[in-house]
N, C-alpha and C positions, 0 to 999 in steps of 0.2 A: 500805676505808672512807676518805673524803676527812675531812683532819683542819679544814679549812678550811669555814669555816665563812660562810653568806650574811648579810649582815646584812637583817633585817626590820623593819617597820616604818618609821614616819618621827620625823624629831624635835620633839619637842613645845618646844627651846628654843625662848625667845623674840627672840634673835637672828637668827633664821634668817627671821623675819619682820618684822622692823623694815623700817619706811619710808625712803625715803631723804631725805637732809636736805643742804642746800647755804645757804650763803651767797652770795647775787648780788649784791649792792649794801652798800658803804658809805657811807654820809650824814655831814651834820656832827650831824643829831640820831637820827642811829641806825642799824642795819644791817638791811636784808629775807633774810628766810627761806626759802627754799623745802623745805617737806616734803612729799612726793609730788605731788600736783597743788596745794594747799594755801598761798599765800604769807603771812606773818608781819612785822608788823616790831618788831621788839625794841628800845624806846629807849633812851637812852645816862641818858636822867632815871633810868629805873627800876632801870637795869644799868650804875652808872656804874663798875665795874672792865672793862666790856667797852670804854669809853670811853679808859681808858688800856692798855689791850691794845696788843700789838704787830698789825698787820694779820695777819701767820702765825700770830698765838695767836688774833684772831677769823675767821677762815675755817676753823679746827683745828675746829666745830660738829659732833658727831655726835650721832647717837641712842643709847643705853645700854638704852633699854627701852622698850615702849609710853608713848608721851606725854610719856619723858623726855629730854633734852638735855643734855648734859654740853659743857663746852668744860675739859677734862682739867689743861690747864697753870696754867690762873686758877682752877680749884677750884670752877666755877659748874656749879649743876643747874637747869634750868628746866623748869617744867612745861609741856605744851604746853598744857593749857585755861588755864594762866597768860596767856597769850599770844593763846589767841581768845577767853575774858571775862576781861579786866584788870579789869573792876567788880567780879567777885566776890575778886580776890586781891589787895586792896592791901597796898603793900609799904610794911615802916617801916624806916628804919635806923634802928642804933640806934651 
């Protein structure tokens, strides 16, 4: 009897299917995205702690889950429909 055992099935986490996500370009009014084929540009008005980021804490950009974005060091989460309808999620500081 082999004690070893196959693993079956596959994994239903969601990490395992996250898209990929890059920062290509920094601006003076904001950074572009690149999510799978998909480019973004997240401006420095809406995300203004991305604005005083270090460049190595804004290129740090990953995905954390479907449609989410984390940049870990600054404590930001961003939605990604945040990002392709800005008119449906305005943002207030407060």
């Amino acid at each position: 009897m082999n004690a070893l055992s196959e693993r079956h099935g596959t994994s239903i986490s969601a990490s395992d299917h996250l898209p990929d996500c890059q920062v290509t370009a920094v601006e003076p009014l904001g950074l572009w995205l690149l999510v799978d084929d998909a480019e973004y540009f997240v401006p420095f008005g809406d995300y203004p702690q991305l604005r005083e980021a270090s460049l190595k804490q804004v290129l740090a950009a990953q995905m954390i889950a479907p449609g989410q974005l984390r940049w870990e060091s600054l404590d930001i989460d961003v939605e990604m429909e945040a990002l392709s309808a800005p008119e449906r999620y305005p943002l207030v500081w407060r």
